[in-house]
C-alpha positions as CSV (number, residue, x, y, z in Angstrom):
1,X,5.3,-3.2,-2.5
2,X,1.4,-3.8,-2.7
3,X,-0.7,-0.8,-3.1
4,X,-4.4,-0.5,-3.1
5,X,-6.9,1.9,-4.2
6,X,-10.1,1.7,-1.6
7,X,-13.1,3.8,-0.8
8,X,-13.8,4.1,2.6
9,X,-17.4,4.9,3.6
10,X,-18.2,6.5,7.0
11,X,-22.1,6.6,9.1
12,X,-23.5,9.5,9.2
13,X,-21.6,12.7,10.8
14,X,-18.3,10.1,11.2
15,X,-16.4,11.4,8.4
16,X,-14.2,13.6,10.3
17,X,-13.4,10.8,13.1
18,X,-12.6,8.8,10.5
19,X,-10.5,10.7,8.6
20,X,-8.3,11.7,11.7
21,X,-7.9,7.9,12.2
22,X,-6.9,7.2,8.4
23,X,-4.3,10.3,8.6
24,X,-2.8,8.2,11.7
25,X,-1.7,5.5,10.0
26,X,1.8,6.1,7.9
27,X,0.7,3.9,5.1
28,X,-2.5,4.9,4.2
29,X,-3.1,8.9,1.8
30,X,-6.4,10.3,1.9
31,X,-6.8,11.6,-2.0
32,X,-10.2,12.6,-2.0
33,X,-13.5,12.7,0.4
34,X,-17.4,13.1,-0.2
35,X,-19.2,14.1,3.4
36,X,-19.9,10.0,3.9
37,X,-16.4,8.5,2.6
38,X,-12.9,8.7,0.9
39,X,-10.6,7.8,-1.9
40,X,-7.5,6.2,0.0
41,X,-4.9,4.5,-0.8
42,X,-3.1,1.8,1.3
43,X,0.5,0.6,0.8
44,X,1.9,-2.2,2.9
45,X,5.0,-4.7,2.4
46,X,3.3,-8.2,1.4
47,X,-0.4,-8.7,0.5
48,X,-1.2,-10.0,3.6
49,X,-0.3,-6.5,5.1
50,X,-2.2,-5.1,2.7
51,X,-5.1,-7.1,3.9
52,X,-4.6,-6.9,7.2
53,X,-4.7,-3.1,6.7
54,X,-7.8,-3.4,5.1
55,X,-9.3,-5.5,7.6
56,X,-8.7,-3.4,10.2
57,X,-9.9,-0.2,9.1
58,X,-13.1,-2.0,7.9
59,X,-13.4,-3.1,11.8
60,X,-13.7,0.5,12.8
61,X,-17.1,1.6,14.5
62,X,-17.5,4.5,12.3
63,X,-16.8,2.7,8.9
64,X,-19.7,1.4,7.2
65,X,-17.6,0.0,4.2
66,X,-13.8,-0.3,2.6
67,X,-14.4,-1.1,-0.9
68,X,-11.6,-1.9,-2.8
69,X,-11.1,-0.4,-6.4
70,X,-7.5,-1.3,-7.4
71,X,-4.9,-3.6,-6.0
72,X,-1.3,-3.9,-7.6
73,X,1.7,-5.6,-6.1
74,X,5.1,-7.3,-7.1
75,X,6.6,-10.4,-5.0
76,X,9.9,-11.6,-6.1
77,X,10.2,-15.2,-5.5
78,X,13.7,-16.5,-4.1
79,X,14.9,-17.2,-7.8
80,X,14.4,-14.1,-9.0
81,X,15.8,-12.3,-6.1
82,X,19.3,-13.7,-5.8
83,X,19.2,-13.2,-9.7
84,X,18.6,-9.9,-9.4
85,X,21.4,-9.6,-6.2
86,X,24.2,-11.3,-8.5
87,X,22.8,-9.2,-11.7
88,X,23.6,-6.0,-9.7
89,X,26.6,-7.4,-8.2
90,X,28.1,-8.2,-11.5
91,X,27.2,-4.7,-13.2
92,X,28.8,-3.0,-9.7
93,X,32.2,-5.2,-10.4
94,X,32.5,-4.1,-13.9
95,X,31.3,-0.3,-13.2
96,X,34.0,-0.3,-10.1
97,X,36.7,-2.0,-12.4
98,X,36.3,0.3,-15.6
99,X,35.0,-1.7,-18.0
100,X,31.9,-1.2,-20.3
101,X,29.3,-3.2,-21.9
């Protein structure tokens, strides 16, 4: 999951339009707002959802500005994912059978 910590700026008298669009979107939490912007935070899949997301909001014709203030994310690469799959697998066929350590 990639998360991102952005402030949105609005023009002038476009806060609340703005707002009502951010609220839309499912991945997106308003945290905070000043009467020209916001302290959002977007949360998307992959980072190029993430910047997708970002692009689009900054596209809006209210939004002067998305300024990004924090970006973390974890992508497991195909190594690490089956070893993670056959890590669980083998803890699950010891748990399910009884034994320990």
């Amino acid at each position: 999951m990639f998360v991102a910590g952005v402030v949105v700026r609005t023009l002038p008298g476009a806060a609340p339009t703005v707002r009502a669009q951010l609220e839309s979107l499912p991945q997106v939490e308003v945290h905070a707002e000043t009467d020209d912007g916001f302290a959002v935070v977007l949360e998307a899949p992959t980072a190029s959802a993430q910047e997708k997301l970002h692009e689009r909001i900054a596209a809006w014709p209210d939004v002067a500005a998305v300024v990004l203030t924090f970006q973390s994310g974890q992508v497991l690469d195909e190594a690490e994912s089956r070893d993670s799959a056959v890590s669980r697998e083998s803890t699950e066929s010891r748990d399910s059978a009884g034994v320990t350590g």
